[in-house]
MIVEX-189169 format. One record per atom (N, C-alpha, C): x, y, z; residue in three letters; atom name; residue number from 1. Coordinates in steps of 0.1 Angstrom, whole numbers. Example, Ala and Ser with C-alpha at 12.3 -4.5 7.8 and 13.67 -1.06 7.14 Angstrom:
BEGIN
((132,-57,78),"ALA","N",1)
((123,-45,78),"ALA","CA",1)
((132,-33,78),"ALA","C",1)
((128,-22,71),"SER","N",2)
((137,-11,71),"SER","CA",2)
((129,0,79),"SER","C",2)
END
This chain:
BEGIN
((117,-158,27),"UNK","N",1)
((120,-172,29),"UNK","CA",1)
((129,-174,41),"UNK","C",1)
((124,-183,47),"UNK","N",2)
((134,-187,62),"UNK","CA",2)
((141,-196,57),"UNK","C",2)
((154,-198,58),"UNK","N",3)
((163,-209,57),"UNK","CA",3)
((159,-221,65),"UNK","C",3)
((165,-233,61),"UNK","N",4)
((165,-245,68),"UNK","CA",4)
((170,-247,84),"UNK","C",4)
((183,-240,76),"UNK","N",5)
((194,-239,88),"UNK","CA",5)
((187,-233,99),"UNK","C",5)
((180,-222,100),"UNK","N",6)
((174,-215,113),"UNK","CA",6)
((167,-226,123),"UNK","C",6)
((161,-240,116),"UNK","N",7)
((154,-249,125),"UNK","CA",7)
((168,-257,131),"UNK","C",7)
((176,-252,128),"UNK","N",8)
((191,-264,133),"UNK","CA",8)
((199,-260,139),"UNK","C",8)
((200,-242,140),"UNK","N",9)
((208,-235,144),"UNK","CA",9)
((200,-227,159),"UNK","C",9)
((203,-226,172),"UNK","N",10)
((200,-219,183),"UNK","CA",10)
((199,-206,180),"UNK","C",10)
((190,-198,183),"UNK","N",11)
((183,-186,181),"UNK","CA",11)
((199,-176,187),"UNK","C",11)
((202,-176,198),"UNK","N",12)
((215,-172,200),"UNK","CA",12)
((226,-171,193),"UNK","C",12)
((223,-182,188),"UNK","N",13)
((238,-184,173),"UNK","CA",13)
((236,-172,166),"UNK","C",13)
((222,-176,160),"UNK","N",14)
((220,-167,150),"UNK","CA",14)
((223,-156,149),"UNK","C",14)
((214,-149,161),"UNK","N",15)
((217,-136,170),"UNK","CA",15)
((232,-132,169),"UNK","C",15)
((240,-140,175),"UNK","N",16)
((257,-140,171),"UNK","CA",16)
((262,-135,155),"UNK","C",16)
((257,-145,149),"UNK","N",17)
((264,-147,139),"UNK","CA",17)
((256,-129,132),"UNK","C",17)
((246,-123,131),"UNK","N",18)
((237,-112,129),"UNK","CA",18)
((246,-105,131),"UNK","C",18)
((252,-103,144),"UNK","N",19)
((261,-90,150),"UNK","CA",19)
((275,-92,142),"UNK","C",19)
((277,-104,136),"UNK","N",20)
((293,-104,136),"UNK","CA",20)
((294,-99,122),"UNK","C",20)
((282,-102,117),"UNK","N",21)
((280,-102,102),"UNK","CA",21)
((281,-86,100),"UNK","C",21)
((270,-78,110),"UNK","N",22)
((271,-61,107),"UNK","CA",22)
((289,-57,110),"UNK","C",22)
((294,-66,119),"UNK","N",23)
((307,-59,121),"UNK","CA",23)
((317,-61,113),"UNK","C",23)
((317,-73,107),"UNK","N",24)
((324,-76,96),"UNK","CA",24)
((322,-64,83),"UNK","C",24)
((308,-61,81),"UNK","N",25)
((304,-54,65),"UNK","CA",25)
((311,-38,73),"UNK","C",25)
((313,-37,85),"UNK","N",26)
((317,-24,85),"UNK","CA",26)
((333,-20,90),"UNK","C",26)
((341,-29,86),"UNK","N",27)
((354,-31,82),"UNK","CA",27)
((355,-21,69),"UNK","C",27)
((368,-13,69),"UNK","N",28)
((368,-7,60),"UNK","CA",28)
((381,-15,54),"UNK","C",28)
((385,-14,43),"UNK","N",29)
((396,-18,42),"UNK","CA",29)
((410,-6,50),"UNK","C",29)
((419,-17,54),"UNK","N",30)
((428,-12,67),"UNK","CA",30)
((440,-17,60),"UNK","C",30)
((449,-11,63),"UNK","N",31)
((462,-14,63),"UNK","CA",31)
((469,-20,75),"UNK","C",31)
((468,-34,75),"UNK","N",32)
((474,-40,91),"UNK","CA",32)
((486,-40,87),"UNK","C",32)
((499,-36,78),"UNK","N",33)
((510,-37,78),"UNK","CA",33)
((516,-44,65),"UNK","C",33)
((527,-44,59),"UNK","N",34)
((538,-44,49),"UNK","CA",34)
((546,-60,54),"UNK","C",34)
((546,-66,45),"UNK","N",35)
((550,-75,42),"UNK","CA",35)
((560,-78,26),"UNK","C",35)
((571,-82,27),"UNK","N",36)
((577,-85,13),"UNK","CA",36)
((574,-69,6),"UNK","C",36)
((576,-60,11),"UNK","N",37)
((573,-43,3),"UNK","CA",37)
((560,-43,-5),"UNK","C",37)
((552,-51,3),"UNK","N",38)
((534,-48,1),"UNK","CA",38)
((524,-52,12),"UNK","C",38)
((514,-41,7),"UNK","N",39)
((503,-37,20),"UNK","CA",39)
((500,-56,22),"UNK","C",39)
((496,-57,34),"UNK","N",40)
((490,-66,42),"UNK","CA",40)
((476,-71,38),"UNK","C",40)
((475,-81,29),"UNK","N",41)
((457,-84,29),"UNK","CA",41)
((448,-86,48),"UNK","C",41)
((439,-81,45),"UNK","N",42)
((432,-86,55),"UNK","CA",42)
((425,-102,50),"UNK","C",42)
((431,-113,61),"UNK","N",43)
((432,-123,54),"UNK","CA",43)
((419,-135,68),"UNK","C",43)
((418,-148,65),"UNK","N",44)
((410,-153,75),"UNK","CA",44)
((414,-153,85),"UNK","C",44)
((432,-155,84),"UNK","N",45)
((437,-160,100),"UNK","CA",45)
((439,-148,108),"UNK","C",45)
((441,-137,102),"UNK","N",46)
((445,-121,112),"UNK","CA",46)
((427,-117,118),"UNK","C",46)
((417,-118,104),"UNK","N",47)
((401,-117,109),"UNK","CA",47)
((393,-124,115),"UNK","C",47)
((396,-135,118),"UNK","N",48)
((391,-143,127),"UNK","CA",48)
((393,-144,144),"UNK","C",48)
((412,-139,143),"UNK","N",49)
((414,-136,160),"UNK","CA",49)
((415,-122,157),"UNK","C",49)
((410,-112,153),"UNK","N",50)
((406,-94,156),"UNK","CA",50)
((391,-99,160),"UNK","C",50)
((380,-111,151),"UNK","N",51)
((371,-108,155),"UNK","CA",51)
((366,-113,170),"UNK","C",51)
((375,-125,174),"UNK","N",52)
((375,-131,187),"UNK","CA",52)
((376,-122,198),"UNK","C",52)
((383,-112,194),"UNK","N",53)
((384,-100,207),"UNK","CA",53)
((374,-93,210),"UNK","C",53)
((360,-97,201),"UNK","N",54)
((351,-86,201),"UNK","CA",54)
((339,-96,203),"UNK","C",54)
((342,-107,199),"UNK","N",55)
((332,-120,204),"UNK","CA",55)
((340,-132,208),"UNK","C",55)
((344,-130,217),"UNK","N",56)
((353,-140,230),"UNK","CA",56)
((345,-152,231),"UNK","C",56)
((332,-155,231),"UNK","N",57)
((325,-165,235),"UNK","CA",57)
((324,-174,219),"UNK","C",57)
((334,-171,208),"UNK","N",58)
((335,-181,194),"UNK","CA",58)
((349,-185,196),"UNK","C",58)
((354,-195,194),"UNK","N",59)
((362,-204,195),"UNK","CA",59)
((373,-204,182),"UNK","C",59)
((387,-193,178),"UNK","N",60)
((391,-196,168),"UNK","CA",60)
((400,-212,163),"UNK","C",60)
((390,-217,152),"UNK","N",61)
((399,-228,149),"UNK","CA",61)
((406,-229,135),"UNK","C",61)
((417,-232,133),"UNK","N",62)
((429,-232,123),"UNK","CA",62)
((429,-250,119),"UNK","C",62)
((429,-249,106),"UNK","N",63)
((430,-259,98),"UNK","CA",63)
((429,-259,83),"UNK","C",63)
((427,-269,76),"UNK","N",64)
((425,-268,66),"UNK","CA",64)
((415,-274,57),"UNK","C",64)
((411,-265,45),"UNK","N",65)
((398,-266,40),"UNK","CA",65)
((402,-282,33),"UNK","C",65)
((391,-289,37),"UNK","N",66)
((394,-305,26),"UNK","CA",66)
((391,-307,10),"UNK","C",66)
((399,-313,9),"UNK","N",67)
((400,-311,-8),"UNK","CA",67)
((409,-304,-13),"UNK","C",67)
((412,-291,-8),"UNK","N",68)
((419,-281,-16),"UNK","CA",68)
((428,-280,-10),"UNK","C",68)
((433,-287,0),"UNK","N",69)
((444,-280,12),"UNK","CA",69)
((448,-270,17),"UNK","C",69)
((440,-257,16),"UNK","N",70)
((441,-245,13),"UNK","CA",70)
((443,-244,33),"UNK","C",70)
((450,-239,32),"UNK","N",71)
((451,-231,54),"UNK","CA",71)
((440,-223,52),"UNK","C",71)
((430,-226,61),"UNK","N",72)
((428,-216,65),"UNK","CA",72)
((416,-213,81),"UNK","C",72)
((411,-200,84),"UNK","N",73)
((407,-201,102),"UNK","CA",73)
((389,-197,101),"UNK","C",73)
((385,-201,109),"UNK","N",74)
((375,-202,113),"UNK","CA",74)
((368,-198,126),"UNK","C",74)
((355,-197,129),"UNK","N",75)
((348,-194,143),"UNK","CA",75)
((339,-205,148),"UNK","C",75)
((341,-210,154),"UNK","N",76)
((330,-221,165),"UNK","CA",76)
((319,-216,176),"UNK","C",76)
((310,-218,173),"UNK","N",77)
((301,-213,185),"UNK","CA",77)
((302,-221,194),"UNK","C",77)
((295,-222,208),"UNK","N",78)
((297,-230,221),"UNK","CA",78)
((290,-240,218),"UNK","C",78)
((279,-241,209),"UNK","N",79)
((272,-247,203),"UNK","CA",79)
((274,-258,194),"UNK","C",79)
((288,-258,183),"UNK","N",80)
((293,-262,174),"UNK","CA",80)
((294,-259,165),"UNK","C",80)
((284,-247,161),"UNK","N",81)
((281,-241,148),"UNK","CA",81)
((291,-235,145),"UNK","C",81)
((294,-237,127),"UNK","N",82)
((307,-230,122),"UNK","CA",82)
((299,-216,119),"UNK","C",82)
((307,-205,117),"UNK","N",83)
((309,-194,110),"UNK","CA",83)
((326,-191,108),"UNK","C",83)
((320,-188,93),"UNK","N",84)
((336,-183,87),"UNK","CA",84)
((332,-169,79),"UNK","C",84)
((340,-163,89),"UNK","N",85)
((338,-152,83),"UNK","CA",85)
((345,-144,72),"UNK","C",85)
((353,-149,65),"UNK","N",86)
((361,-150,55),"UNK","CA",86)
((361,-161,43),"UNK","C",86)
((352,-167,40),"UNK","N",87)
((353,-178,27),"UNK","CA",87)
((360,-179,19),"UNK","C",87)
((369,-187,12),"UNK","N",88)
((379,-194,7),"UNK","CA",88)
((372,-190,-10),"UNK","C",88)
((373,-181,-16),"UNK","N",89)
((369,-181,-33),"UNK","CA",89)
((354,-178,-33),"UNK","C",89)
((349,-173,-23),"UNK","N",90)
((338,-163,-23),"UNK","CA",90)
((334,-153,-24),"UNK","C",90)
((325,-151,-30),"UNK","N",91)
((318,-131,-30),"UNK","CA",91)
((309,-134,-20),"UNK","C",91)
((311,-124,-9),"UNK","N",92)
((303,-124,2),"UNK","CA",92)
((305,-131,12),"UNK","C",92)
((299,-134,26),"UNK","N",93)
((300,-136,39),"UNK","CA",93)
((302,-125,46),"UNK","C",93)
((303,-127,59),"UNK","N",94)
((301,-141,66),"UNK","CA",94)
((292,-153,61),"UNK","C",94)
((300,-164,65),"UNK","N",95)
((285,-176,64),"UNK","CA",95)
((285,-184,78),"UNK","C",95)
((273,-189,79),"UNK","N",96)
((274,-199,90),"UNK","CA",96)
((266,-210,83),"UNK","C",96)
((275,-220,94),"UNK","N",97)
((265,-235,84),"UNK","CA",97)
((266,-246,101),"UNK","C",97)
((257,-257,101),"UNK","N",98)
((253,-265,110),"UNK","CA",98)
((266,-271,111),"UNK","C",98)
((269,-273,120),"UNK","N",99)
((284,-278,127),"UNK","CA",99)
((281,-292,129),"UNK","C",99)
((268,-296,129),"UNK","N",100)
((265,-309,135),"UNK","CA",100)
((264,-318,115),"UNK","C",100)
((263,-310,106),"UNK","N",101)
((266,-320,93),"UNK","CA",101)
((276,-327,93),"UNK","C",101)
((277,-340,87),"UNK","N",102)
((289,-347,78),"UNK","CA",102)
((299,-335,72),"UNK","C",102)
((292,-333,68),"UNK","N",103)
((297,-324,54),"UNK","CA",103)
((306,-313,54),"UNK","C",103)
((302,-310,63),"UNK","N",104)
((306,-293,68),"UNK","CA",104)
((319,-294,77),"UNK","C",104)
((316,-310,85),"UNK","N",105)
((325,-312,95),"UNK","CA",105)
((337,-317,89),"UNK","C",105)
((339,-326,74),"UNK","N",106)
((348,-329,66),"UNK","CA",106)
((355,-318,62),"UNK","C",106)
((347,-307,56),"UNK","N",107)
((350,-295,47),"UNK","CA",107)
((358,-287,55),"UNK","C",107)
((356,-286,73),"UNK","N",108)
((360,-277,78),"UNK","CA",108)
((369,-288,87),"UNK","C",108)
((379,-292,86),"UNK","N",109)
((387,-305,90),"UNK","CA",109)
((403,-300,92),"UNK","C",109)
((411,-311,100),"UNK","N",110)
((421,-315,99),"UNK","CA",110)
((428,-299,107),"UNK","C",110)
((422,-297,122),"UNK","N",111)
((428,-286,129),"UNK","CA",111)
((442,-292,129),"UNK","C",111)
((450,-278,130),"UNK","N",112)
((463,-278,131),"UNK","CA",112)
((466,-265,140),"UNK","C",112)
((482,-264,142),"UNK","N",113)
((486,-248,148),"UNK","CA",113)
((499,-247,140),"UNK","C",113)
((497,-233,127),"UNK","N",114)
((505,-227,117),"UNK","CA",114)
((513,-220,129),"UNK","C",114)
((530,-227,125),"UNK","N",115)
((538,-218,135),"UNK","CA",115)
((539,-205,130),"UNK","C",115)
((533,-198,115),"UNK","N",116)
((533,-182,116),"UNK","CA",116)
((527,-174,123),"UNK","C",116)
((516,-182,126),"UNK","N",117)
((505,-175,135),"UNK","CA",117)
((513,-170,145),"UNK","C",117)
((525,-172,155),"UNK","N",118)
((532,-169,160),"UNK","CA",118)
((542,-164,161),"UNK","C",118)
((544,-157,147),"UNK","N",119)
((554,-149,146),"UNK","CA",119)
((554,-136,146),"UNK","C",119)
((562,-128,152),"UNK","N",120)
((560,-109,152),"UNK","CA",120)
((555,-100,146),"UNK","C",120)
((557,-104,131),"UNK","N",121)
((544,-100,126),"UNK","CA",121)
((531,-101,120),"UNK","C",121)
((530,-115,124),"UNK","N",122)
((518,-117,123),"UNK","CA",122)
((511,-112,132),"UNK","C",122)
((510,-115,149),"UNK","N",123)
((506,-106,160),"UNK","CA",123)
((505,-94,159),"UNK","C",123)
((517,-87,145),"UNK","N",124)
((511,-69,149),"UNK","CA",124)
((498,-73,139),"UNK","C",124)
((501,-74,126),"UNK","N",125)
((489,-73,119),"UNK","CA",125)
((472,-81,128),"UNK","C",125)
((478,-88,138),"UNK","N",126)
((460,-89,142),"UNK","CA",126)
((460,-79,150),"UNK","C",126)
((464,-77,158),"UNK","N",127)
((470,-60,171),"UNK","CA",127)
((461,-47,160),"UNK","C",127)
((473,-47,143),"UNK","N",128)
((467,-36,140),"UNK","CA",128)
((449,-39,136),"UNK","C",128)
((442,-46,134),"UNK","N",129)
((428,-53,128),"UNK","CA",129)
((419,-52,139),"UNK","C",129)
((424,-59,151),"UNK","N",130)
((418,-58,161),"UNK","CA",130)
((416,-44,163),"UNK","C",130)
((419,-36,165),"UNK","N",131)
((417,-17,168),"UNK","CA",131)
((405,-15,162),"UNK","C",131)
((407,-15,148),"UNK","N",132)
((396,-16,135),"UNK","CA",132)
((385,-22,136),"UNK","C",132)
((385,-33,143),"UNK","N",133)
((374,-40,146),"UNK","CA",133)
((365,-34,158),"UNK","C",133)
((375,-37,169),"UNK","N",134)
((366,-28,181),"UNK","CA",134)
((361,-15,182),"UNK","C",134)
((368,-7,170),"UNK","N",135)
((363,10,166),"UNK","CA",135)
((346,3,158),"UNK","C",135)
((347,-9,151),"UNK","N",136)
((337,-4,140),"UNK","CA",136)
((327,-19,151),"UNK","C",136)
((329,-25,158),"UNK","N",137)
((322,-29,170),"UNK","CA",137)
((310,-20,176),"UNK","C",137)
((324,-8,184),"UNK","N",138)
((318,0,194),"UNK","CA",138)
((310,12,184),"UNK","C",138)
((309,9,172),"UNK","N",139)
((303,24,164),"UNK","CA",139)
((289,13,160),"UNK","C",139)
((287,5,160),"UNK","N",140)
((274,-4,152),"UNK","CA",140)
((267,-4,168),"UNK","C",140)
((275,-9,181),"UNK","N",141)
((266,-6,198),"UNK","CA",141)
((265,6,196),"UNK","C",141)
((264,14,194),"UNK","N",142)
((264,31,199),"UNK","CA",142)
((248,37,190),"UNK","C",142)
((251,28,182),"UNK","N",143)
((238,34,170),"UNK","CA",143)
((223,22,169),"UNK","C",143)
((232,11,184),"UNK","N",144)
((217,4,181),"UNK","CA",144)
((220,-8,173),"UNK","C",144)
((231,-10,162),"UNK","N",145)
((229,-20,152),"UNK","CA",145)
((235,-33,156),"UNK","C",145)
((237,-35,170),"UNK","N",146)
((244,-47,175),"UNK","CA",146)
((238,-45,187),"UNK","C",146)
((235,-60,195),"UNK","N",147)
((234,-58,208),"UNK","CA",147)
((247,-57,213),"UNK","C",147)
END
């Protein structure tokens, strides 16, 4: 079964979103660092700029989910198309959904900039993710499974 979305989404996107999806499932779980005397979740806002460093041409945007107020970050294609590669109370993703809906464009709303994002350790914890990322990047090109 072909999804809808494929008639709404640029063949490129997809292609994108395909590669980010293998790089994401080959994240192992990592230890980006200690906080309050416990391990570091790998969370949307540290995985979304690790994954920008390995797909520079997606746009990270920070805001919050509507409805639930929940913070949290996201990827933009050049296109407009969202992917989040981390979902808010999900089993599974990445997802990607049409950027050009109502709906999607409500749900994914109200950009902001979290002054933690800029604090010392927040930057190591993307620093340590990012590594992790570009190792399991450059291991999925090496074998063919990413362009």
């Amino acid at each position: 079964m072909h999804a809808y979305a494929l008639k709404l989404i640029p063949p490129e996107d997809h292609a994108l979103f395909t590669d980010l999806t293998r790089v994401v499932r080959a994240i192992p779980d990592a230890n980006i660092g200690i906080y309050d005397n416990r391990d570091v979740p790998i969370h949307c806002h540290v995985l979304t700029r690790a994954l920008n460093s390995v797909f520079p041409m997606l746009e990270v945007r920070d805001g919050f989910v509507s409805g639930a107020h929940y913070e949290h970050s996201w990827l933009v294609t050049s296109s407009g198309h969202i992917i989040d590669p981390c979902p808010i109370a999900m089993i599974g993703g990445p997802i990607m959904v049409d950027g050009d809906i109502p709906l999607w464009q409500t749900f994914y709303s109200s950009e902001c900039c979290f002054l933690h994002h800029h604090t010392d350790p927040f930057v190591s914890w993307v620093n340590n993710l990012t590594k992790v990322v570009v190792e399991a990047h450059e291991q999925l090109r090496k074998t063919g499974a990413i362009n």
